[in-house]
py3Dmol code that shows the C-alpha trace and the ligand (Angstrom):
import py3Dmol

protein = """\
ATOM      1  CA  UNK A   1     -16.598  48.091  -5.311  1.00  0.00           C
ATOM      2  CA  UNK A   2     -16.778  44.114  -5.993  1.00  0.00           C
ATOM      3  CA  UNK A   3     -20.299  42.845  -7.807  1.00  0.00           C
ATOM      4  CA  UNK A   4     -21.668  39.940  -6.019  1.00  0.00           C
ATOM      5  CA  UNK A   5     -22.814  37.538  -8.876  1.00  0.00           C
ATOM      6  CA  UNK A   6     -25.157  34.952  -8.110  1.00  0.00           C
ATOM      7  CA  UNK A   7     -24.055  31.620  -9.165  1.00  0.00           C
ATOM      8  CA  UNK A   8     -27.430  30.052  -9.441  1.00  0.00           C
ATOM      9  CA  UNK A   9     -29.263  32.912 -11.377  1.00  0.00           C
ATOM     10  CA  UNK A  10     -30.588  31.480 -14.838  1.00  0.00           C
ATOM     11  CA  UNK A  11     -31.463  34.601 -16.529  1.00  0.00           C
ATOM     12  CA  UNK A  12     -30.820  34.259 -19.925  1.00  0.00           C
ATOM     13  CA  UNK A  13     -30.884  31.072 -19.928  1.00  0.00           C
ATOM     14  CA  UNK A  14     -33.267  28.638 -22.244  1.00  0.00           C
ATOM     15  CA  UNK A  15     -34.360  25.399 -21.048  1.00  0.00           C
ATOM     16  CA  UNK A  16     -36.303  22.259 -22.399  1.00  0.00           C
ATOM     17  CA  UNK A  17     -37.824  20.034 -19.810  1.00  0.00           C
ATOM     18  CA  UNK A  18     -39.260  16.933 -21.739  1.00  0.00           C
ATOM     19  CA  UNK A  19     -42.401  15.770 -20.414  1.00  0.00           C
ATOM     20  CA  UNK A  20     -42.964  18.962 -18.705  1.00  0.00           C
ATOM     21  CA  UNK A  21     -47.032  19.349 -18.987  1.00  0.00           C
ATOM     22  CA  UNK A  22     -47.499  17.868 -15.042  1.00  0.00           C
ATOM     23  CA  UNK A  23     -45.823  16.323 -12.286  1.00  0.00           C
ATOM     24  CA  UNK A  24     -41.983  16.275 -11.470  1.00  0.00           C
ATOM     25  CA  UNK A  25     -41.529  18.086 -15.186  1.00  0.00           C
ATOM     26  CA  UNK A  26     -43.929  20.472 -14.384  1.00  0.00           C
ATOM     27  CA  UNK A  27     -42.519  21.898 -10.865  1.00  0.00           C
ATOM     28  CA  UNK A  28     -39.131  21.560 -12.452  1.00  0.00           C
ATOM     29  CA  UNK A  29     -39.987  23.943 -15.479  1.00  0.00           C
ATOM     30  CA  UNK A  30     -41.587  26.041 -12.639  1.00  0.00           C
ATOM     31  CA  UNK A  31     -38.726  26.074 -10.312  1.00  0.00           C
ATOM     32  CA  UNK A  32     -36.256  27.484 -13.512  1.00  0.00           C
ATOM     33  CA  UNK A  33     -38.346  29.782 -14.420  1.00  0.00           C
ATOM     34  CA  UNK A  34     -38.369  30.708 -11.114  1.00  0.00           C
ATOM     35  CA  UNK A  35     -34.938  31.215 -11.354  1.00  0.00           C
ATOM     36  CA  UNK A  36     -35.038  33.419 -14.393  1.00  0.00           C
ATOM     37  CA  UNK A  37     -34.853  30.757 -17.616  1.00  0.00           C
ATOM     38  CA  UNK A  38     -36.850  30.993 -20.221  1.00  0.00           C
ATOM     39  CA  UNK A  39     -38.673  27.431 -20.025  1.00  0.00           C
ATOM     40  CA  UNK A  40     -39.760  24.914 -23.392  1.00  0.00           C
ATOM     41  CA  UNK A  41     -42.425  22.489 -22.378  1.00  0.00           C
ATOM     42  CA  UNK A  42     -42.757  20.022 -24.253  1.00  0.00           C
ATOM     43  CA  UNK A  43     -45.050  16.752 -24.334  1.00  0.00           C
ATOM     44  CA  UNK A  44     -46.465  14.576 -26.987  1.00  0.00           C
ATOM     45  CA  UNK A  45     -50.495  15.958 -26.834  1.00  0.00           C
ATOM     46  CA  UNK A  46     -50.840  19.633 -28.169  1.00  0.00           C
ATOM     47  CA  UNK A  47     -53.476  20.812 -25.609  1.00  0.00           C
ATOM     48  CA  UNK A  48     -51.852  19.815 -22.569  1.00  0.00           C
ATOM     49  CA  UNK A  49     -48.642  20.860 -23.620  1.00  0.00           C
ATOM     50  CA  UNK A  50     -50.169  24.446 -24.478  1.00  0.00           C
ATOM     51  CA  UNK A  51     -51.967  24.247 -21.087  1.00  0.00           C
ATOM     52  CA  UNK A  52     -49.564  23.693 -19.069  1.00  0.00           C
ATOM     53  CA  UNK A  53     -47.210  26.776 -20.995  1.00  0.00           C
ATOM     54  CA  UNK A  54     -50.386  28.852 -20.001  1.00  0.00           C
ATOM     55  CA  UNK A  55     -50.437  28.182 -16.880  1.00  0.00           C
ATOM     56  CA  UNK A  56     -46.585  28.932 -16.253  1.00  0.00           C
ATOM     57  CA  UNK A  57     -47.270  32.597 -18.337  1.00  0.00           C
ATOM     58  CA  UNK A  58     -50.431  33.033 -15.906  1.00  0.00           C
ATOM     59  CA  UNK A  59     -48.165  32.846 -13.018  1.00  0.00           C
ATOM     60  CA  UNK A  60     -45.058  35.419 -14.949  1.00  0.00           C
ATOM     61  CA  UNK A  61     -42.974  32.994 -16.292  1.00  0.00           C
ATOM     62  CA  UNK A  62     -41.892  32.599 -19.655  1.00  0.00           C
ATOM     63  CA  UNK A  63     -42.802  29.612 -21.568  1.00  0.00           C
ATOM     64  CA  UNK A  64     -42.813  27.875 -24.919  1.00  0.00           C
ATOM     65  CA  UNK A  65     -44.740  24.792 -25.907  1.00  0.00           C
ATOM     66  CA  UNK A  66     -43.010  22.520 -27.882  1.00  0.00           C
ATOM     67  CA  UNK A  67     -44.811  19.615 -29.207  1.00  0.00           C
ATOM     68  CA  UNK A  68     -42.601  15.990 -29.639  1.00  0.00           C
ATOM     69  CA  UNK A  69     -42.619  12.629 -28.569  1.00  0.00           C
ATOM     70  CA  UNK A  70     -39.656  12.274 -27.431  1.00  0.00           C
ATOM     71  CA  UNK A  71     -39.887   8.270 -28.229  1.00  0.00           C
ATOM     72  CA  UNK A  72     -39.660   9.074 -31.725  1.00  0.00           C
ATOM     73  CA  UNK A  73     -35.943   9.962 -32.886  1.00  0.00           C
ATOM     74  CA  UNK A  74     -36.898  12.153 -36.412  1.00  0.00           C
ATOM     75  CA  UNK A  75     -40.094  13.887 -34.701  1.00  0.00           C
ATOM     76  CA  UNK A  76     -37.321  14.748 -31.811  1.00  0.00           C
ATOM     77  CA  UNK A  77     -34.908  16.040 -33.778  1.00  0.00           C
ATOM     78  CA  UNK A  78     -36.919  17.967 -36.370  1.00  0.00           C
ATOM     79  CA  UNK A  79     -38.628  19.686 -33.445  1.00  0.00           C
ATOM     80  CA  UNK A  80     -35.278  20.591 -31.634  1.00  0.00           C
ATOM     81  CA  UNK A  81     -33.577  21.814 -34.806  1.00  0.00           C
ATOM     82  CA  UNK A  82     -37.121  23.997 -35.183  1.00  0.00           C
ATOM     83  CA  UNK A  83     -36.372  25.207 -31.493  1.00  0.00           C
ATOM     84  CA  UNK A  84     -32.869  25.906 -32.008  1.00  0.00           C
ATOM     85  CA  UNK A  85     -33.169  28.201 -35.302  1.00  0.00           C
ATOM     86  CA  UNK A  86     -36.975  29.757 -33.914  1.00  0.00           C
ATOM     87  CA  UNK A  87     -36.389  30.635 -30.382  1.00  0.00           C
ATOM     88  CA  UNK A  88     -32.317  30.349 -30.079  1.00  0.00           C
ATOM     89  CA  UNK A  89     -30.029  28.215 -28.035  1.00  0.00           C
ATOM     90  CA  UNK A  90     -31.595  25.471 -26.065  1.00  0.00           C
ATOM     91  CA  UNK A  91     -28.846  26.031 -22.548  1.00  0.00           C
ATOM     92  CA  UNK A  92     -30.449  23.629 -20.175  1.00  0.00           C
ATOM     93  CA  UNK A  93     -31.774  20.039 -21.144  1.00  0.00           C
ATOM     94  CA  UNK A  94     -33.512  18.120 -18.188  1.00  0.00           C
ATOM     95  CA  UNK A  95     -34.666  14.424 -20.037  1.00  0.00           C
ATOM     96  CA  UNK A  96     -37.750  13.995 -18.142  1.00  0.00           C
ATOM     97  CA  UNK A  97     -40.396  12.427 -19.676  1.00  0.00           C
ATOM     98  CA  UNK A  98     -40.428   8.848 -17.978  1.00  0.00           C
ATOM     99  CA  UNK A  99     -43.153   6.041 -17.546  1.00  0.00           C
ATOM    100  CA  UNK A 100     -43.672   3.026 -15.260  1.00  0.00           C
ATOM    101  CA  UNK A 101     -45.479  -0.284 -15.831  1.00  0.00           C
ATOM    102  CA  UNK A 102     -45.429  -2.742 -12.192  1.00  0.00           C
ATOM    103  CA  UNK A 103     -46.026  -6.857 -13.003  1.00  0.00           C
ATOM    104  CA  UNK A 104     -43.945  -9.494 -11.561  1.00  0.00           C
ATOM    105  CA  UNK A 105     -40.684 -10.063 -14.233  1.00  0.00           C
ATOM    106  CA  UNK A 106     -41.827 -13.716 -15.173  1.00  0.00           C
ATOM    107  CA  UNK A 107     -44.864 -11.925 -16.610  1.00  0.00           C
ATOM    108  CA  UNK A 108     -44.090  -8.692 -17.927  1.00  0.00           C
ATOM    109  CA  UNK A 109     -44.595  -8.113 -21.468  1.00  0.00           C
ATOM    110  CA  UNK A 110     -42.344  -7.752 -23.900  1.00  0.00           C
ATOM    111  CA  UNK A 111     -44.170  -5.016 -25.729  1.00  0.00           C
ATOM    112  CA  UNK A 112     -44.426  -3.230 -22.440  1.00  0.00           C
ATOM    113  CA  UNK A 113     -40.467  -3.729 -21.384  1.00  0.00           C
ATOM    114  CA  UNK A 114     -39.627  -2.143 -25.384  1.00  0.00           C
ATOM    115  CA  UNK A 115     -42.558   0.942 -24.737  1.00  0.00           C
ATOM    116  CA  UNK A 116     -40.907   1.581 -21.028  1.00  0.00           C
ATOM    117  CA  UNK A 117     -37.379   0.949 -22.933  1.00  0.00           C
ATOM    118  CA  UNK A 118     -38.026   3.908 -25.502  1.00  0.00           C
ATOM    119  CA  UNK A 119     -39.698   6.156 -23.065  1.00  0.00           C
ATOM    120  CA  UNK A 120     -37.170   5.899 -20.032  1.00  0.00           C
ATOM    121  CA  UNK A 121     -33.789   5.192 -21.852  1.00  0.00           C
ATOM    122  CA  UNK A 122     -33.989   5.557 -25.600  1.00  0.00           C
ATOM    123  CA  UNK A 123     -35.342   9.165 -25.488  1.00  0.00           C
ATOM    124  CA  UNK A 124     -32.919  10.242 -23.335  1.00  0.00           C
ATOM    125  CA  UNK A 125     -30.510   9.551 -25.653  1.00  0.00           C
ATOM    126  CA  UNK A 126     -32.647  10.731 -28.985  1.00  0.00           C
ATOM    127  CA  UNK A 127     -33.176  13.833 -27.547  1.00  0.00           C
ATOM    128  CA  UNK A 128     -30.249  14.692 -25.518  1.00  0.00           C
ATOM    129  CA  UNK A 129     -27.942  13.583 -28.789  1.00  0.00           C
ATOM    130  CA  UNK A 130     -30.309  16.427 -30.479  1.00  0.00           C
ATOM    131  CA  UNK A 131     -29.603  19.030 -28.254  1.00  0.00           C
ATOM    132  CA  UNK A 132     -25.813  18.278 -27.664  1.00  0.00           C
ATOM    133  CA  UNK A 133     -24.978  18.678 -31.226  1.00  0.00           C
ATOM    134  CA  UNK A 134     -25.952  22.283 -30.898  1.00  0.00           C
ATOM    135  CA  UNK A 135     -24.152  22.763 -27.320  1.00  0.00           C
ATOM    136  CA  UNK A 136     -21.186  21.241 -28.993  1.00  0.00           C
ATOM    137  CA  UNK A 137     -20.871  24.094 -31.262  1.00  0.00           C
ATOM    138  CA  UNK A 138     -21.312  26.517 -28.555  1.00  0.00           C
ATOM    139  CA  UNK A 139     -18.954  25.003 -26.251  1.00  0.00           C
ATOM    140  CA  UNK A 140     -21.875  25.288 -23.515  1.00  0.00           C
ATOM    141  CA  UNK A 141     -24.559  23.159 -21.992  1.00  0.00           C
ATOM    142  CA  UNK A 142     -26.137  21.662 -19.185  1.00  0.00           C
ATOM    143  CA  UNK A 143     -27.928  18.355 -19.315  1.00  0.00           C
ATOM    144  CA  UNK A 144     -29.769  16.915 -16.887  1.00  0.00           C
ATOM    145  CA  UNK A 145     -31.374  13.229 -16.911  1.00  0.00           C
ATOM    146  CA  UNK A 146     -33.836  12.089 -14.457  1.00  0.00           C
ATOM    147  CA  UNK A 147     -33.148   8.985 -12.323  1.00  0.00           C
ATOM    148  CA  UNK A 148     -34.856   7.263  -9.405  1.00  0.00           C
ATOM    149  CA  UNK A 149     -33.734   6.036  -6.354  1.00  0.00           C
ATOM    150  CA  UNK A 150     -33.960   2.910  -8.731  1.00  0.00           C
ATOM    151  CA  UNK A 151     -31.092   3.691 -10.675  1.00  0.00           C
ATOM    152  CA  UNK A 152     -29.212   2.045  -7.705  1.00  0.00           C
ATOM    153  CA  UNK A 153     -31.872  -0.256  -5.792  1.00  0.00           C
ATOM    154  CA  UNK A 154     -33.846  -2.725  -7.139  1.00  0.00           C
ATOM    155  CA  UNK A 155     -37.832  -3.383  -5.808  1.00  0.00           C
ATOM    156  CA  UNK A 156     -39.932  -6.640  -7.129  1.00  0.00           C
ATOM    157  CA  UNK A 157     -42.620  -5.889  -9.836  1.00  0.00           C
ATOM    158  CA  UNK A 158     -40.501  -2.809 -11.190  1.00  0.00           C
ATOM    159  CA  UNK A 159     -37.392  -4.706 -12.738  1.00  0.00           C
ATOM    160  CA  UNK A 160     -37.815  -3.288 -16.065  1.00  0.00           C
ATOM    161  CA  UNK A 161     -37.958   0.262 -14.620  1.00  0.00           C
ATOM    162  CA  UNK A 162     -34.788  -0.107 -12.453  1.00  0.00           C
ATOM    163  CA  UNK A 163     -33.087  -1.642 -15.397  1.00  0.00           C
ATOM    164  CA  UNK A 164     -34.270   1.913 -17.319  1.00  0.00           C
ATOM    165  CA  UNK A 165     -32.735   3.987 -14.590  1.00  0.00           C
ATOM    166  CA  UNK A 166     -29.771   2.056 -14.090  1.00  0.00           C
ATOM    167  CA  UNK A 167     -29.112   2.918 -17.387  1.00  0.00           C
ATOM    168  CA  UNK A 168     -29.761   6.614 -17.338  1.00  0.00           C
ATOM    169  CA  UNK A 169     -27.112   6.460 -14.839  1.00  0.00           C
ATOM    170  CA  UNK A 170     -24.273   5.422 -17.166  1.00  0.00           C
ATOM    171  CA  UNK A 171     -25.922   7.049 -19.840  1.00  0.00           C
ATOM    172  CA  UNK A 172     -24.797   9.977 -17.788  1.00  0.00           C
ATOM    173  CA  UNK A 173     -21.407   8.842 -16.978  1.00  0.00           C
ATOM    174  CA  UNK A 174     -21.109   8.230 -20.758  1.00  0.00           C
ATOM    175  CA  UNK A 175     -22.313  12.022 -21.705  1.00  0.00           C
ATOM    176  CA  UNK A 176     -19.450  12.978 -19.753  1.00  0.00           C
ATOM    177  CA  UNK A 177     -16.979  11.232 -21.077  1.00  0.00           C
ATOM    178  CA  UNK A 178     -17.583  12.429 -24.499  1.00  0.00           C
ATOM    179  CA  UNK A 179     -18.991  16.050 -24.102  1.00  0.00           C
ATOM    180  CA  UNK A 180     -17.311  17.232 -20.920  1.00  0.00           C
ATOM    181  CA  UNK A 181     -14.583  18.392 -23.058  1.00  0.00           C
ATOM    182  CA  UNK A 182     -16.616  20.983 -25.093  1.00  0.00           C
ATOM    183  CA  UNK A 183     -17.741  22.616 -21.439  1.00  0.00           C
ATOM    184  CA  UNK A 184     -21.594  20.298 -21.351  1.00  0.00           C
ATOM    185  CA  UNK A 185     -22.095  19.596 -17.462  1.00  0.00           C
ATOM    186  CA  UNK A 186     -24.047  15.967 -17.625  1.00  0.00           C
ATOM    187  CA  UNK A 187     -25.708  15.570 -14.130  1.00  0.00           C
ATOM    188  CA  UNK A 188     -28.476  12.994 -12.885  1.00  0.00           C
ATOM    189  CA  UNK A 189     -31.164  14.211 -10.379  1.00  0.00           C
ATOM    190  CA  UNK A 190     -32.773  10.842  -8.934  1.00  0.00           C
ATOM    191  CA  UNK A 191     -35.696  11.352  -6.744  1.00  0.00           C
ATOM    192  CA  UNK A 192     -37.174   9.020  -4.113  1.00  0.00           C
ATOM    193  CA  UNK A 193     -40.616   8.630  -3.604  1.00  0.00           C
ATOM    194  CA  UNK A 194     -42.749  11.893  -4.587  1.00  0.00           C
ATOM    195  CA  UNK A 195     -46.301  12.108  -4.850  1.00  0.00           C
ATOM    196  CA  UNK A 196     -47.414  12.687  -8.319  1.00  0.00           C
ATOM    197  CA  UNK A 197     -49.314  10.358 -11.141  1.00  0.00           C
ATOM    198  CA  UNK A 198     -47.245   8.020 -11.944  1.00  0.00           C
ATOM    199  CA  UNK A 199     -46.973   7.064  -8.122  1.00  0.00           C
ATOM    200  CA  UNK A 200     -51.160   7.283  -7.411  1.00  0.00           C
ATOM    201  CA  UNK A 201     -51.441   3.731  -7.225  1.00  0.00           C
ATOM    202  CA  UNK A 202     -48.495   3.251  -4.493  1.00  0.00           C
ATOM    203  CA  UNK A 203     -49.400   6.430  -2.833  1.00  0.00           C
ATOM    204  CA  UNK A 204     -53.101   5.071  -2.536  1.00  0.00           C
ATOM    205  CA  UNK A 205     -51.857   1.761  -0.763  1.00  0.00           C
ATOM    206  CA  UNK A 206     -51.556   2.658   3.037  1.00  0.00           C
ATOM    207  CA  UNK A 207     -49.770  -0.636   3.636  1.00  0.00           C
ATOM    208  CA  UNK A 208     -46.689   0.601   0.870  1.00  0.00           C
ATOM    209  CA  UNK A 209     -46.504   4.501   2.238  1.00  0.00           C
ATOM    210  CA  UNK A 210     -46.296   3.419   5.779  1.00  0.00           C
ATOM    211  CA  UNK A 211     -43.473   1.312   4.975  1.00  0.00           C
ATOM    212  CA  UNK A 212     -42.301   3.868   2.535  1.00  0.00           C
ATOM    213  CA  UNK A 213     -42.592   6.478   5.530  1.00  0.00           C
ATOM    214  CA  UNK A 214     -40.576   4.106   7.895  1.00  0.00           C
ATOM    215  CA  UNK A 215     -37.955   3.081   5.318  1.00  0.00           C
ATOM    216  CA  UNK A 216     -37.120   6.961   4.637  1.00  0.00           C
ATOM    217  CA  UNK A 217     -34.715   8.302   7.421  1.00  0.00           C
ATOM    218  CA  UNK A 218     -36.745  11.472   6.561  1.00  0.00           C
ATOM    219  CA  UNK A 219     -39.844   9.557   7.832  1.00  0.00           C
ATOM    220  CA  UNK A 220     -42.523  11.080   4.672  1.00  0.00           C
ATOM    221  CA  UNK A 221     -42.888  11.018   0.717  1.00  0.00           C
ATOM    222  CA  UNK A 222     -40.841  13.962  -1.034  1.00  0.00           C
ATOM    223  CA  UNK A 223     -43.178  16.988  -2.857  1.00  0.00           C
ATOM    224  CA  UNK A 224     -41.956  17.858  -5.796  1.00  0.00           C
ATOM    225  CA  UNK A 225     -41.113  21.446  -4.854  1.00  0.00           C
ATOM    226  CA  UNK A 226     -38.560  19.831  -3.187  1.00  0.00           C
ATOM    227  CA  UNK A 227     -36.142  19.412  -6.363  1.00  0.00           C
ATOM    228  CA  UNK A 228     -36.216  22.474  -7.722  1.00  0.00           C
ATOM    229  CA  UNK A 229     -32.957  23.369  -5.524  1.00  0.00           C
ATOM    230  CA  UNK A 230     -30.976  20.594  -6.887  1.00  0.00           C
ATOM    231  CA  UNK A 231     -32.325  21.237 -10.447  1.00  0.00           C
ATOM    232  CA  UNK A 232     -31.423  24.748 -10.486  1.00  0.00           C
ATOM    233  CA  UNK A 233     -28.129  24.161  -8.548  1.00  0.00           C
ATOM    234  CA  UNK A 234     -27.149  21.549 -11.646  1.00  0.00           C
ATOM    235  CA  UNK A 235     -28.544  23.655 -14.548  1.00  0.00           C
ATOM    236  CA  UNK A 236     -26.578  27.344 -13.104  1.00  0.00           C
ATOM    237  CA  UNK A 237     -22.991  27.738 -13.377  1.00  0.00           C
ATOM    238  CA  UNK A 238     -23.172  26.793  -9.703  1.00  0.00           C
ATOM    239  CA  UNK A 239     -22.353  23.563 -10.743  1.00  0.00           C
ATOM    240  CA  UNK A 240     -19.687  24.333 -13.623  1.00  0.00           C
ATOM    241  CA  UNK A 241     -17.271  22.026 -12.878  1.00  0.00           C
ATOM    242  CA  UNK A 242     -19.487  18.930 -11.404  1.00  0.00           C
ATOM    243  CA  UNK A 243     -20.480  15.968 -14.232  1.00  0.00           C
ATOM    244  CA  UNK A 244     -21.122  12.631 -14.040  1.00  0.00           C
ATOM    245  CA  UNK A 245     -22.571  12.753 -10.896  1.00  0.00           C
ATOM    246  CA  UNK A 246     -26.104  11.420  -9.375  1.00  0.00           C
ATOM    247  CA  UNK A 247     -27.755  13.741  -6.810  1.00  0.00           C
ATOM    248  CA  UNK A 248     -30.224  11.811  -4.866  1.00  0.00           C
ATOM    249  CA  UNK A 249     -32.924  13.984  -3.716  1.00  0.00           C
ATOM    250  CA  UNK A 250     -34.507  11.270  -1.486  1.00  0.00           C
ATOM    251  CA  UNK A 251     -34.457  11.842   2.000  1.00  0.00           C
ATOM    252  CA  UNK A 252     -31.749   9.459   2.536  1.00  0.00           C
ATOM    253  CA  UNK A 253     -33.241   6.176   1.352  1.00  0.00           C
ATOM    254  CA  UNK A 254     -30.557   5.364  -0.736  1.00  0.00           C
ATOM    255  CA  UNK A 255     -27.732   6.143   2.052  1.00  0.00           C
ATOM    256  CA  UNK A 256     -29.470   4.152   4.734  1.00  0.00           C
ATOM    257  CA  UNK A 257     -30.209   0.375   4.761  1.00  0.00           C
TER     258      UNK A 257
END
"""
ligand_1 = """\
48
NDP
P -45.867 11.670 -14.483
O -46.491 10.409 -14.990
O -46.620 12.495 -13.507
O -45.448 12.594 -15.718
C -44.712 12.051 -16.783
C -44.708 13.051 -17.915
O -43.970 12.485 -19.009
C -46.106 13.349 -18.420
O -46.244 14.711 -18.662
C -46.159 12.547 -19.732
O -47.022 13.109 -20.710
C -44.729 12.664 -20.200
N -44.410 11.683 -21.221
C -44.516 10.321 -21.141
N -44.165 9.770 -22.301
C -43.827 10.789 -23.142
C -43.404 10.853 -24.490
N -43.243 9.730 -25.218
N -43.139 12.066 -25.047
C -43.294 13.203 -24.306
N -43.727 13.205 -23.033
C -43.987 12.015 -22.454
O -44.455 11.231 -13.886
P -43.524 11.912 -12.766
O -43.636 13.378 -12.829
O -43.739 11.225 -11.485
O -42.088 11.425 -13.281
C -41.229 12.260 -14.034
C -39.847 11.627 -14.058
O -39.373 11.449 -12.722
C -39.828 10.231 -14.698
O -38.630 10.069 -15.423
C -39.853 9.305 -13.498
O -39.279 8.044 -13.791
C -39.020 10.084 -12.525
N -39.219 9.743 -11.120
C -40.424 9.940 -10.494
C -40.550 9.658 -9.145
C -41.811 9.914 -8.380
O -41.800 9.696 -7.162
N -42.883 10.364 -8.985
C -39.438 9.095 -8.386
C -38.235 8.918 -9.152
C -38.145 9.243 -10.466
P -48.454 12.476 -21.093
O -49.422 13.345 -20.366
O -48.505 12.626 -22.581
O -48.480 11.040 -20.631
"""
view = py3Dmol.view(width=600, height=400)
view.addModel(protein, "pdb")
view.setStyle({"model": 0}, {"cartoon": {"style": "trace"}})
view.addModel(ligand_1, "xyz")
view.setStyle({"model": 1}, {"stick": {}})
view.zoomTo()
view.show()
C-alpha cells in the first residue's frame, strides 16, 4: 500500500520570521505553524517579541522569541549562531522585517533613505548571510524575502522604498545563484496592498483605497491570511526545485495595467 506524503507539511521544520511580533510577520509565523513548524519570532523590543510568542503558544503553536535587530550585522549574527547551537537548525528563513517612510524624492532625507536602506535591504542580507552559512553545511534551506508589488512598479512619494524592494528582488536572484547549488530554495513573496500598520495611513485615505480597489482586478485590499498559502507552498518541499522566483500575491495588480 503507497503512503500519500504531503508535500506542504512543515513538521519538523524550524523557522525564523524576522519582524514577526505583528502584521504580515505575524500571520506568516501563524500560517507555518499552522502547518506544523516550529516558529522563531523575532523583533528588536523584548516585550513585544515575547508577546507575540505567547500569543502563538495560547493558540497551540510552538514558538520561540528571539530578540535582534536585524539592522545590526554582529547583534544578528550572535543571536542566530545562539539559535542555531540552543534550539537546532534554523530550516525556513522568511526576511521580513521591513519599514516605509512616504515624502516626495526632492525632499526625502538622507538619514531616512540610509534607516529604510538598512531595514529593507541591508538586513536581508545580514541576516539571511547568517542563516545560510549554517544551511550551507546542511545542504538544506529555504529562504524567503519579502517584496512588494514595488519591487517591480514604481508610485511617487515611495521611491526610496521601491528602490529597497527592487533590490530584494535581485538580492534573491543573487541567493540563487550562489546557494542553489548546496539545495537552499531562495524565493520572494511580494504582496500588494494588505491592511496592516505600516499601510494605516493609506488605508485611512478613502480617496487612495477607492482607487486602490479599482486599480486591483480583484477589486479590494488583500488580508494577510491571504499569504500564508504561498508562504507555506515556498518554505515545504512543495517548492523543491523553484528559486529565484517572485510570487506576487496581489490580486493581479502587477499583471494588469
Ligand atoms: P508592519 O509595520 O505592520 O510590521 C513590520 C514589523 O517589522 C514590525 O513587527 C517591526 O517591529 C519589525 N521591524 C522593523 N524594523 C525592525 C528591525 N530593525 N529589527 C527587527 N524587527 C523590525 O509591516 P507589514 O507587516 O505591513 O510589512 C511586513 C513586510 O511586508 C515588510 O517587508 C513590508 O515592506 C512588506 N509589505 C507590506 C505590504 C502591506 O500591504 N502591508 C505590501 C507589500 C510588502 P517594531 O514593532 O519593533 O517596529
Amino acid at each position: 500500500m503507497s503512503t500519500r506524503i504531503n508535500p506542504f507539511c512543515l513538521d519538523g521544520r524550524r523557522a525564523l520570521l524576522t519582524g514577526s511580533c505583528r502584521g504580515i510577520g505575524f500571520e506568516l509565523a501563524r500560517g507555518l505553524g499552522q502547518a506544523g513548524a516550529k516558529v522563531l519570532i523575532n523583533g528588536r523590543d523584548k516585550e513585544r517579541t515575547h508577546a507575540a510568542c505567547a500569543k502563538l503558544r495560547d493558540e497551540g503553536l510552538m514558538a520561540e522569541a528571539v530578540v535582534f535587530d536585524v539592522t545590526d550585522y554582529g547583534q544578528s549574527k550572535t543571536a542566530i549562531d545562539d539559535v542555531e547551537k540552543r534550539l537546532g537548525p534554523i530550516d525556513i528563513l522568511v526576511n521580513n522585517a521591513g519599514i516605509q517612510h512616504r515624502a516626495p524624492l526632492e525632499e526625502f532625507a538622507p538619514e531616512k533613505w540610509r534607516e529604510l536602506m538598512q531595514t529593507n535591504l541591508d538586513a536581508v542580507f545580514y541576516v539571511s548571510q547568517a542563516v545560510a552559512r549554517h544551511m550551507i553545511d546542511r545542504k538544506r534551506g529555504k529562504i524567503i524575502n519579502i517584496g512588494s508589488v514595488q519591487s517591480e512598479l514604481a508610485r511617487p512619494s515611495i521611491t526610496p522604498y521601491a528602490a529597497s524592494k527592487g533590490a530584494v528582488r535581485m538580492l534573491t536572484r543573487g541567493m540563487c545563484a550562489d546557494w542553489a547549488r548546496y539545495s537552499i530554495q531562495t524565493n520572494g513573496l511580494a504582496p500588494g496592498y494588505f491592511q496592516t500598520e505600516l499601510n494605516r495611513a493609506l488605508v485611512e485615505d478613502r480617496e487612495f483605497s477607492d482607487w486602490l480597489c479599482k486599480r486591483t482586478p480583484a477589486g479590494r485590499w488583500g488580508q494577510v491570511e491571504e499569504l500564508c498559502g504561498a508562504a507555506i507552498f515556498l518554505a515545504s518541499s512543495a517548492s523543491d526545485f523553484v528559486n529565484g522566483q517572485m510570487l506576487y500575491v496581489d490580486g493581479g495588480l502587477t499583471s494588469v495595467v
